[in-house]
N, C-alpha and C positions, 0 to 999 in steps of 0.2 A: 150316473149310469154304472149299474155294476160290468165286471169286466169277467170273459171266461178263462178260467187258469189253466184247467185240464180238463180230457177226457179219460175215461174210464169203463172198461164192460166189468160185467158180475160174472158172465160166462162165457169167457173166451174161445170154448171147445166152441159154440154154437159159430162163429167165425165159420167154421169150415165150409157152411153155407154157402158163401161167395164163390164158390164149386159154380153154382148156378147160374149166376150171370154168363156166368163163362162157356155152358154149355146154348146157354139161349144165342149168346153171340155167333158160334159157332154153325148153332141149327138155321140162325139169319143168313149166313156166308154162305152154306150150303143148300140154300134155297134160291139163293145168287145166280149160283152157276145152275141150277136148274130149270133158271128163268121165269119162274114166280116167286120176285123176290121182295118180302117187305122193304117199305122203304126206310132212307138211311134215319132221318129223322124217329122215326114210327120205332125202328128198331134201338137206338140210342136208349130213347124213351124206356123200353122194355129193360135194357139191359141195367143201366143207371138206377131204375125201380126196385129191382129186384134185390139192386145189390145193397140197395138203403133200407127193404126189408130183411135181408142177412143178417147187418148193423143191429138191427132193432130189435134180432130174437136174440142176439148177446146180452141185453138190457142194459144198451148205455146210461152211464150216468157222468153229469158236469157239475164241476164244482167252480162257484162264480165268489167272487171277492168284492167288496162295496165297504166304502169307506163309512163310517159313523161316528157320530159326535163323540167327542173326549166329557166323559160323564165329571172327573172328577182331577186334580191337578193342584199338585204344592210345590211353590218353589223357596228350597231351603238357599237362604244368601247366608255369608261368612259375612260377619258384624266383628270379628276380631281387630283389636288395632293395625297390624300387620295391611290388612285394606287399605291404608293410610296411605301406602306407597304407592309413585308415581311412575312406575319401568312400563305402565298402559297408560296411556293420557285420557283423559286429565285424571284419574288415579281408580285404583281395583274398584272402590264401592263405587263409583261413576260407571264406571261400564258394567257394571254386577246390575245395578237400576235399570241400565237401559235395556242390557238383554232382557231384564223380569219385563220391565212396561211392553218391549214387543212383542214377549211371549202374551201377557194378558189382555194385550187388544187382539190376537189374533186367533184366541180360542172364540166358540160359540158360545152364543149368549148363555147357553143352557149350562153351561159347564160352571162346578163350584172350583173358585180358588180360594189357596189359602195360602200364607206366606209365614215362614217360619225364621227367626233371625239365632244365627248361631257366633255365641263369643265366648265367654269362661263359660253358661248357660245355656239350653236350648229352653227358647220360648216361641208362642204363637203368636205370633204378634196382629196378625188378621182372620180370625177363624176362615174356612172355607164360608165364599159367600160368590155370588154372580153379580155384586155392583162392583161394576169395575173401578169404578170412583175412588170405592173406599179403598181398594188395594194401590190404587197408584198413593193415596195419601198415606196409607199404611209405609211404602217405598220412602217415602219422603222424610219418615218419623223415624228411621235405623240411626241407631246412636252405635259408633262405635264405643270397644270395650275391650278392655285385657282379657286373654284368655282366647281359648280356641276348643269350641269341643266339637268338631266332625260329628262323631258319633253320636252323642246327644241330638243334634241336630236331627239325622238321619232316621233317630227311634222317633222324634215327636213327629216328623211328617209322617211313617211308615202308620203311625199310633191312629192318626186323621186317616189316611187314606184304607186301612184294612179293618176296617173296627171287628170284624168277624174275628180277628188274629187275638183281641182281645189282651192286644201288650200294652206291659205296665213299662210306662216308660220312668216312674219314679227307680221302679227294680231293678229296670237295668242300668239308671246314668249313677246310679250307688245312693240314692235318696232312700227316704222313708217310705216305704209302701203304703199305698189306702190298704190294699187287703190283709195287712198284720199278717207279712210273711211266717212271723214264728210262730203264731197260732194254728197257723193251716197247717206246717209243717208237722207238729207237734200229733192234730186231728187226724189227719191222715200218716203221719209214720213217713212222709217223704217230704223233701225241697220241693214246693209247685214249682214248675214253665212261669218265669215270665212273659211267655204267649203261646199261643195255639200253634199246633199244625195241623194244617189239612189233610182230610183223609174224604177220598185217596188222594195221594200227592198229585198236585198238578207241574205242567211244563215249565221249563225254565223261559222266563218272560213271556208267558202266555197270557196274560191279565189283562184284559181288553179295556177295562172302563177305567184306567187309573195309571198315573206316571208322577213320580217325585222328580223333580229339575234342579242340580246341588250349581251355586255358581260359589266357589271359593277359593281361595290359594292353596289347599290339601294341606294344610298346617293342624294339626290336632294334639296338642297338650294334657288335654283332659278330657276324662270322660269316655266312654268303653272307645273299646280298637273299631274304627269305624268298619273295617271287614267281616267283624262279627256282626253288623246289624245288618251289613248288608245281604247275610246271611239268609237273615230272618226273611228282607224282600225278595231271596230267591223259592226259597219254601213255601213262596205265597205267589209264585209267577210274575210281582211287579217290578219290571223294568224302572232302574234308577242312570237318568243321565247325567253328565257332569260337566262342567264348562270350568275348566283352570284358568281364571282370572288371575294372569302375573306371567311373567317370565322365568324362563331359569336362569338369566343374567340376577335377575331383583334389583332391589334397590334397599338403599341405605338409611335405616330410619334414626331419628333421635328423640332420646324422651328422656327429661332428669340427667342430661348429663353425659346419658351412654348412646352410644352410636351401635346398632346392628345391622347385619344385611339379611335380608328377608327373601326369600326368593319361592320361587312357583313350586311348590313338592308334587310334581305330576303322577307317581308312580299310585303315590295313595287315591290320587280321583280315579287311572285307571284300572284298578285293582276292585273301586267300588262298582266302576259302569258292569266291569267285565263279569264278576260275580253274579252279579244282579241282570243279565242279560241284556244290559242297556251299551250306552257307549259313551265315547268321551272326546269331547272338543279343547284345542289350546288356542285359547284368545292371546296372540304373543304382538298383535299388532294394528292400528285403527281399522284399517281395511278388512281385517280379518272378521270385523263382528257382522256386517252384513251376510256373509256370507256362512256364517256360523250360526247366525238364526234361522235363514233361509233352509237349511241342510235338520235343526234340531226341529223344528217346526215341522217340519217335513217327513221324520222319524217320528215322532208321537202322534203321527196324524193314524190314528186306528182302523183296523180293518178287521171286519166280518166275513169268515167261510160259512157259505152256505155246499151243502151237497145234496143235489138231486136227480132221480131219474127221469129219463126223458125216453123212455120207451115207447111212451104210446105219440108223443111227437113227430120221432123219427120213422116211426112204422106208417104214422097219416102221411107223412111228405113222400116214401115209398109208394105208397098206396097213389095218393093223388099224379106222381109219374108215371105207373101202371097205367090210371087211367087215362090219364094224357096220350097216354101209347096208343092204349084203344083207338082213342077218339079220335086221333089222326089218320087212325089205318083206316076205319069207318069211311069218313072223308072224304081219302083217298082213291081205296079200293070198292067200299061198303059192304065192307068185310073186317074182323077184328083180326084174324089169323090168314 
């Protein structure tokens, strides 16, 4: 059921109308003390009518909000070694799976996922598809790997979800372009965009049918400054959220020999949500994750503004207490006045 947010008139001056009621009430008082007085109901009726025809030569208009299916949704997981770590039990990429799987059973059927794994490389590792099957098996298949590109990660979702934006994500993670940058460059006499902007620019996080979900420790080594791409989601209105998987205690990993501490780099996830008009959750402990999906689930749930007028509404429901008026004073008296 949609819900009403606000009212609003087109023309306020007409307001001053409700003069009227005021003097009907008055002409009913004064007809009180003269001893043929409409009655209190009969008169109510009159004055109430009037004043909801006042309302209705302003030309109200209501604007109602209705929630709608989330069309389209990729969640980019950190695949870096660094996951390995245990300061969230039983370790990052455990709890990274389980937010994804509760995020993908709890979308509508209708909605395309896609899962994107980020480590030295960003790859797609499940195109956007609505079997949910194959994305939980996709989950299952994340192989960790050295390397940490945020960024890259953040262009392949962006890449799936805005195809109008038309980014190359080879151009920007510093790969070899399909379109032979230096031929175009050379054609035209300038550097192309590696991607579009829309025109005219839309609102920051206004993008209805689409949200990128990042769940990783904000660790990025390689591969563009993830703030610049989140850049690009902001130019385009699509909200990116972020879930920082780790602590800022961390923990102590070993590989070959050397021992490091690894820990939750939060500033970078909220640096990406905030840009990007989204927001950002810290998973720093088991209890926390319930109530961390509960909360992100609950943010990407999408809403529709509709605005409409309701003049000729508000002018019937006037009209019908007008006549109510009448018909009671009839009744009554059998008389209307």
């Amino acid at each position: 059921m949609p819900d009403l947010l606000t009212l609003n008139v087109q023309w306020p001056l007409a307001l001053l109308l409700l003069i009227l009621p005021g003097i009907v009430l008055a002409l009913g008082l004064r007809r009180r003390h003269k001893g043929d007085p409409l009655s209190r109901p009969s008169l109510a009726l009159w004055v109430l009518g009037m004043a909801v025809l006042a309302l209705a030569c302003a030309r109200p208009s209501a604007e109602w909000i209705q929630s709608v299916p989330l069309d389209r949704l990729v969640i980019a997981i950190d695949s870096s070694g660094s996951m390995r770590a245990d300061d969230v039990l039983p370790s990052r990429i455990d709890q990274a799976r389980t937010i994804a799987r509760q995020l993908i059973d709890a979308m509508p059927s209708t909605a395309m996922i896609g899962l994107v794994s980020m480590s030295a490389n960003a790859a797609l590792v499940q195109a956007p598809t609505r079997r949910k099957e194959e994305l939980h098996t996709a989950l299952e298949r994340l192989a960790l790997q050295p390397g940490s590109a945020l960024g890259s990660g953040l262009a392949m979702g962006l890449a799936h979800l805005l195809p109008e934006a038309k980014i190359d994500v080879e151009h920007l993670t510093g790969g070899v372009s399909r379109r032979s940058w230096a031929a175009n460059a050379q054609a035209d006499g300038a550097t192309p965009s590696p991607y579009g902007v829309p025109n005219p620019p839309v609102e920051v996080g206004s993008r209805k049918d689409a949200v990128l979900v990042v769940l990783a420790d904000g660790e990025s080594n390689v591969g563009p400054a993830p703030a610049r791409i989140a850049e690009i989601a902001r130019l385009w209105g699509l909200r990116i959220y972020t879930v920082g998987v780790g602590t800022a205690r961390g923990a102590v990993l070993r590989a070959e020999g050397v021992a490091a501490r690894v820990k939750l780099e939060e500033q970078t996830l909220r640096d990406i949500a905030s840009i990007s008009g989204g927001e950002y959750y810290a998973l720093s402990e088991q209890a926390a994750l319930a109530r961390i999906f509960s909360s992100l689930s609950g943010r990407i749930g999408l809403e529709r503004r509709q605005r409409s007028e309701i003049s000729a509404w508000v002018a019937l429901f006037g009209a019908a207490l007008l006549s109510a008026g009448a018909l009671l004073s009839v009744a009554r008296r059998g008389r209307i006045l």
